[in-house]
Backbone bond lengths (Angstrom), bond angles and torsions (degrees), N, CA, C in turn:
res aa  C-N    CA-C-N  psi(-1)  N-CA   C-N-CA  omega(-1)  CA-C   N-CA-C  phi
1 X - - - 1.454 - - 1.524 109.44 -
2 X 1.259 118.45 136.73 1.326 125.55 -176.14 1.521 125.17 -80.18
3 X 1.180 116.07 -41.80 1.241 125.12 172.02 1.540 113.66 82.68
4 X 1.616 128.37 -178.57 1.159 133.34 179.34 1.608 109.56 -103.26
5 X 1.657 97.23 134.26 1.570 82.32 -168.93 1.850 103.70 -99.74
6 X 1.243 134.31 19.30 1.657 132.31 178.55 1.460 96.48 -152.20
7 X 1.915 110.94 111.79 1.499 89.29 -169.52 1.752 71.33 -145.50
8 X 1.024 98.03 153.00 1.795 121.47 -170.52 1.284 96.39 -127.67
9 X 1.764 95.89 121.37 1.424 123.95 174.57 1.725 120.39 -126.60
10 X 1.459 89.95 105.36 1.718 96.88 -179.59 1.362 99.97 -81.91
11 X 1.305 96.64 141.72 1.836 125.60 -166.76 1.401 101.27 -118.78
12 X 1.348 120.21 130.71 1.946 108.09 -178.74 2.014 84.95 -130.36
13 X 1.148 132.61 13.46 1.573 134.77 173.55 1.339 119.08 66.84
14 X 1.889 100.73 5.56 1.597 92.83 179.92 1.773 99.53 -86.70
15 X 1.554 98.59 -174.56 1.544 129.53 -140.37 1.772 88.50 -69.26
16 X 1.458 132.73 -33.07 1.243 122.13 159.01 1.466 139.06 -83.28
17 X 1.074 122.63 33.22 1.671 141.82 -163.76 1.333 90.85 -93.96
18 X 1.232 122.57 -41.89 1.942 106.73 -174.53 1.609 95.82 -78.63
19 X 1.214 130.06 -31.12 1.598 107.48 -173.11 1.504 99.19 -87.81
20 X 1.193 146.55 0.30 1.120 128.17 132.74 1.412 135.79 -73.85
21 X 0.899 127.69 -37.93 1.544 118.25 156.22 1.510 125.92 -61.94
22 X 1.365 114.73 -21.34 1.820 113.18 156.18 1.820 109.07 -79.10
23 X 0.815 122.30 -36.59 1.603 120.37 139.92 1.538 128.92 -9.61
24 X 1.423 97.94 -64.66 1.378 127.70 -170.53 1.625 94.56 -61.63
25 X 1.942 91.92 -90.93 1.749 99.80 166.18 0.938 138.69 19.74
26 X 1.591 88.35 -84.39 1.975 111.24 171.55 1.325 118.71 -64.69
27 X 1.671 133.17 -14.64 1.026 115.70 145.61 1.426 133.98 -93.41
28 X 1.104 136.28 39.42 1.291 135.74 -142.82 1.515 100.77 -131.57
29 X 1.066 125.11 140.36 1.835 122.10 -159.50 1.619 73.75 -85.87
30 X 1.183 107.85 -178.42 1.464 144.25 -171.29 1.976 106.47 -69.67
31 X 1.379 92.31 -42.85 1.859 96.12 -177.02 1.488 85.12 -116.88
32 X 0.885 120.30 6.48 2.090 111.04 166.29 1.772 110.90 -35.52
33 X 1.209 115.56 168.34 1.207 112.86 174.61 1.644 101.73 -160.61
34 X 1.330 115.33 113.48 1.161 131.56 140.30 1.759 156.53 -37.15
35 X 1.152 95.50 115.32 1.669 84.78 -171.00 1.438 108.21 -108.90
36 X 1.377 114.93 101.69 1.753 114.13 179.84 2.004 91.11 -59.68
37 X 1.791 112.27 152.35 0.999 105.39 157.65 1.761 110.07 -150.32
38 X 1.326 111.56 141.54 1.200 108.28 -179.05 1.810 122.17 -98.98
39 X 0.853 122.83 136.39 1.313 118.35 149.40 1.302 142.62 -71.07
40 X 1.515 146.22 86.38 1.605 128.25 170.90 1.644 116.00 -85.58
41 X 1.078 117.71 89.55 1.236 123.15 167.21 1.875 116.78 -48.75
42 X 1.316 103.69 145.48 1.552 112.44 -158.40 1.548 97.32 -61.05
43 X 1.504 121.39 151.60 1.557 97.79 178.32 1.662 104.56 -116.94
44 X 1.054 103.95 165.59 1.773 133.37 176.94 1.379 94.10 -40.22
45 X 1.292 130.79 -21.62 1.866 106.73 -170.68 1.056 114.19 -95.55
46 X 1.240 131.35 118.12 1.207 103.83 -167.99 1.639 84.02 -138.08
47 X 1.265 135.75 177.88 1.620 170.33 -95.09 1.351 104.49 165.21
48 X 1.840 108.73 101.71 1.274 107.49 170.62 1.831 118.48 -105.21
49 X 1.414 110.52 126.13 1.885 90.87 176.80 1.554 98.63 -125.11
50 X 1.317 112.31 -138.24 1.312 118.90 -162.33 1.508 116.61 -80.71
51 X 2.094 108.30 -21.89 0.945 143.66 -160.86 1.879 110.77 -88.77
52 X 1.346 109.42 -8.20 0.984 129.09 -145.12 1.718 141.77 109.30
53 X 1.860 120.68 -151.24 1.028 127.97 160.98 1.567 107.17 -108.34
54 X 1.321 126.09 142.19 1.037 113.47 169.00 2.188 107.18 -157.23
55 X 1.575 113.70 135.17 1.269 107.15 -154.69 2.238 98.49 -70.16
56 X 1.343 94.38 173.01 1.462 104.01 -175.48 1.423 97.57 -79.02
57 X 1.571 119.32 130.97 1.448 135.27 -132.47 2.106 71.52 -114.11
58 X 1.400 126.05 -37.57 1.581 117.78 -179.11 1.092 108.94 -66.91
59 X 1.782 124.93 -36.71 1.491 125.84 -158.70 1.265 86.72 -68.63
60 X 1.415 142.40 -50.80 1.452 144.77 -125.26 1.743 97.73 -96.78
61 X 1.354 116.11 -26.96 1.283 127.46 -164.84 1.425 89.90 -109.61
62 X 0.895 135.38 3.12 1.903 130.28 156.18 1.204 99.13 -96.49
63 X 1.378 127.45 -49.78 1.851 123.46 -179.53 1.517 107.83 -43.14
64 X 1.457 108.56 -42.00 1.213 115.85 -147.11 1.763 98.41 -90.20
65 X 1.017 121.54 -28.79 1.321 124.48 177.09 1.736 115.10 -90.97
66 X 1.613 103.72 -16.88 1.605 106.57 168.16 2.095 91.28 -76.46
67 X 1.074 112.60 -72.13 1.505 109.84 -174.58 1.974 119.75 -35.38
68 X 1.342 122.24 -29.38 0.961 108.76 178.32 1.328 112.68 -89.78
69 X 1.692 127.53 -14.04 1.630 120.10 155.45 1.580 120.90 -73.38
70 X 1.088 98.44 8.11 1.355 101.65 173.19 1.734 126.41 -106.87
71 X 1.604 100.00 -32.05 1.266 131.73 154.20 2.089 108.57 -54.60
72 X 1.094 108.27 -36.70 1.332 131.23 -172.72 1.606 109.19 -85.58
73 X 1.243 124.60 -48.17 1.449 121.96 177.40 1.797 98.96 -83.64
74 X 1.073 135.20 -30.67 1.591 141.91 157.52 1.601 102.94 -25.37
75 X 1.295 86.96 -83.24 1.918 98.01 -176.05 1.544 116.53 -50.59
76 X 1.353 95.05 -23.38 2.093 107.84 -172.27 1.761 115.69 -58.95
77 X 1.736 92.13 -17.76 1.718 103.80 -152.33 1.144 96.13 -106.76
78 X 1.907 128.98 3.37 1.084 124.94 148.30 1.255 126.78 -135.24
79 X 1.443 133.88 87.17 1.479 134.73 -163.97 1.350 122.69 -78.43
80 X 1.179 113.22 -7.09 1.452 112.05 179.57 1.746 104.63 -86.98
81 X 1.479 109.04 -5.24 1.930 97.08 -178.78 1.398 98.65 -98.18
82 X 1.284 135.68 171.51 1.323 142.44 151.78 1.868 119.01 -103.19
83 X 1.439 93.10 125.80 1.882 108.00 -170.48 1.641 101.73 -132.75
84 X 1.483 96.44 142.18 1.039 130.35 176.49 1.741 104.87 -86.51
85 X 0.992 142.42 164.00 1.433 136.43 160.86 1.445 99.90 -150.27
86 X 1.608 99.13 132.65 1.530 136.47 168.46 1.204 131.31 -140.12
87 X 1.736 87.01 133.08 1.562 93.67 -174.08 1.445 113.75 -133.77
88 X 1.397 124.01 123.34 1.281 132.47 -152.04 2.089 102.21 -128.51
89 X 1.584 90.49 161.12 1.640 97.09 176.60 1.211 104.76 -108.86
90 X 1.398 122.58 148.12 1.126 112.88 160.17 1.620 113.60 140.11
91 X 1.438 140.68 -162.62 1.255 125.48 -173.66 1.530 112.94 -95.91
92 X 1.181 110.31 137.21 1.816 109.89 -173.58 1.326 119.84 -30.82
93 X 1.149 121.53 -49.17 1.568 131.90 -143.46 2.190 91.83 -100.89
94 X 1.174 90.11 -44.06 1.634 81.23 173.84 1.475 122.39 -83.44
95 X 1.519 135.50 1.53 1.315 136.85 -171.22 1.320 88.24 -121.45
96 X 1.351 129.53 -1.51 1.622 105.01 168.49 1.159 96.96 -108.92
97 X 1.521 129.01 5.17 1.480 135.94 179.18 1.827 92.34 -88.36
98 X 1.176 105.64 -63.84 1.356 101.61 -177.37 1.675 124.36 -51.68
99 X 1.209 121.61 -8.57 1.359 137.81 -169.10 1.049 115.10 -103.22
100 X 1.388 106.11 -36.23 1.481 112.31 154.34 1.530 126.52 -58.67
101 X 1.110 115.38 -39.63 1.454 135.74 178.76 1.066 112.29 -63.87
102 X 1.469 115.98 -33.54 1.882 121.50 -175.42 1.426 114.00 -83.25
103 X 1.498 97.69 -48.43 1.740 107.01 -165.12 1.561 102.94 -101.76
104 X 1.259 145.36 -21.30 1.208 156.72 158.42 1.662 109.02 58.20
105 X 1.439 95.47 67.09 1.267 123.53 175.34 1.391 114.03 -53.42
106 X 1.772 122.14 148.17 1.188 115.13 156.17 1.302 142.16 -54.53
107 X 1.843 100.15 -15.37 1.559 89.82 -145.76 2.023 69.28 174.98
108 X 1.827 89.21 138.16 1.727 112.34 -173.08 1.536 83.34 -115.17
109 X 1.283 130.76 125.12 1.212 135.99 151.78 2.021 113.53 -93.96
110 X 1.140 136.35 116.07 1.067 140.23 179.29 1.195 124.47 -160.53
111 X 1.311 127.82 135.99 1.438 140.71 170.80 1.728 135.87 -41.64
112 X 1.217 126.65 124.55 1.443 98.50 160.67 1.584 128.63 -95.02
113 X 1.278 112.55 179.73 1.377 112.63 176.26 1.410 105.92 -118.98
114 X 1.623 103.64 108.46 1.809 108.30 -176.18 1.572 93.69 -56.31
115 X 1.508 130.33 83.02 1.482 102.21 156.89 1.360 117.42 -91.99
116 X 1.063 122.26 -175.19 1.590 130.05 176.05 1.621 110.53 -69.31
117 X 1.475 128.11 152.23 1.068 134.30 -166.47 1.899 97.10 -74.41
118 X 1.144 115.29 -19.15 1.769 100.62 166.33 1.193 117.73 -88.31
119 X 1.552 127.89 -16.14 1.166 109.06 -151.76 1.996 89.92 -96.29
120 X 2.116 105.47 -15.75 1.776 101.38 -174.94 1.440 100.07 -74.54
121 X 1.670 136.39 -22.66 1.026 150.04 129.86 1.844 124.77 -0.38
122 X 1.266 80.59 -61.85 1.644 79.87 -174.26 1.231 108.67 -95.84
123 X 1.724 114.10 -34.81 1.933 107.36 -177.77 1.071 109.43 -118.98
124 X 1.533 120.95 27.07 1.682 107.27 171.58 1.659 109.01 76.59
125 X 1.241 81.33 176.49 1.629 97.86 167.22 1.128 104.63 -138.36
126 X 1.308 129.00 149.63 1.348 162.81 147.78 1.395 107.60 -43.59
127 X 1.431 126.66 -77.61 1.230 141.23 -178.65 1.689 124.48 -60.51
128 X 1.431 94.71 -19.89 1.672 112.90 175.72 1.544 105.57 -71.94
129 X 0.932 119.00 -56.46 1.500 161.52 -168.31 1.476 88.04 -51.47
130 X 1.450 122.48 -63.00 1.489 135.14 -155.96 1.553 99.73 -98.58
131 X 1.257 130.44 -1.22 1.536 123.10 -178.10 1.790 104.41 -108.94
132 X 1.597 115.36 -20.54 1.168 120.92 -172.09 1.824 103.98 -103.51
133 X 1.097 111.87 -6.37 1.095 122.38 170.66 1.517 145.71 -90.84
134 X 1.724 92.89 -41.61 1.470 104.51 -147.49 1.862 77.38 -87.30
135 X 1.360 102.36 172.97 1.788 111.88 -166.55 1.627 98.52 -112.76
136 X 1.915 108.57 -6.66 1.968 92.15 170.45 1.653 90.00 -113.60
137 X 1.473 89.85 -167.33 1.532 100.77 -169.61 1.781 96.35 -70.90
138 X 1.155 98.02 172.87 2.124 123.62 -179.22 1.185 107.51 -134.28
139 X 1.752 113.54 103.86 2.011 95.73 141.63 0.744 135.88 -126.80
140 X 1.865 115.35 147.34 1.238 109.59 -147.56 1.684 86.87 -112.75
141 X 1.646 102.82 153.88 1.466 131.30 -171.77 0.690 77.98 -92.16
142 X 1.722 140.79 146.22 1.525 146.15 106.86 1.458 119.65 -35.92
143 X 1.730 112.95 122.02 1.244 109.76 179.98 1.231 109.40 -110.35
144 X 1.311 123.60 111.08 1.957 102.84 -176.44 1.900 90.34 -82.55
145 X 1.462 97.30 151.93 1.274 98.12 -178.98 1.748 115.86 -78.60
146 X 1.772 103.80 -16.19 1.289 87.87 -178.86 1.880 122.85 -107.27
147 X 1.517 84.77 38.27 1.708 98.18 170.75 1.567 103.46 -67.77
């Protein structure tokens, strides 16, 4: 079996991120290449002056430099694949849209989140978002939440 050789894998560091990226793996041709990618969504603190609100530009650039050693020890635990690592700001569902758009992957490998039918109701999905959207194929891992 040949596999996909450019496949983009959004990483969010919860407790199912390695069975999606062995996910990934297993589909991945032999010289495939992987792009771990992170999301930091803008955060709640934000700094108001005369200029407006605007979030702390250090907090976001420490997130962002804690997330790519983490993105970095990820890839460490398998050396025989080759990964790209990215780490972007912004809202889940549109920066893995946009990532798609840049690097124009074969293939979105990503997780779901079993939530309850009120809670995909009230905040969407991420993965909905990215399967009705994205222009290559998507697969999605089943995440039960109480793995």
């Amino acid at each position: 079996m040949r596999g996909f050789d450019n496949i983009l894998v959004p990483i969010d560091f919860s407790d199912p991120s390695a069975k999606i990226l062995n996910t990934a793996l297993r589909a991945a041709s032999d010289e495939g290449k992987l792009t771990l990618l992170h999301v930091v969504e803008y955060l709640p603190l934000v700094t108001e002056s005369t200029f407006g609100v605007y979030p702390h530009r250090k907090d976001l650039e420490q997130i962002k430099n804690l997330s790519r050693r983490k993105l970095e020890a990820a890839a460490r635990q398998h050396p025989d694949h080759a990964f790209e690592l990215l780490v972007r700001e912004g809202k889940p569902a549109s920066a893995i849209l946009e990532s798609v758009a840049e690097l124009g992957p074969d293939l979105v490998v990503m997780g779901t989140h079993g939530r309850s039918r009120l809670d995909h109701l009230l905040i969407g999905s991420v993965a909905e978002r990215v399967v009705r959207k994205a222009p290559c194929n998507v697969l999605l891992v089943h995440v039960d939440p109480r793995e």
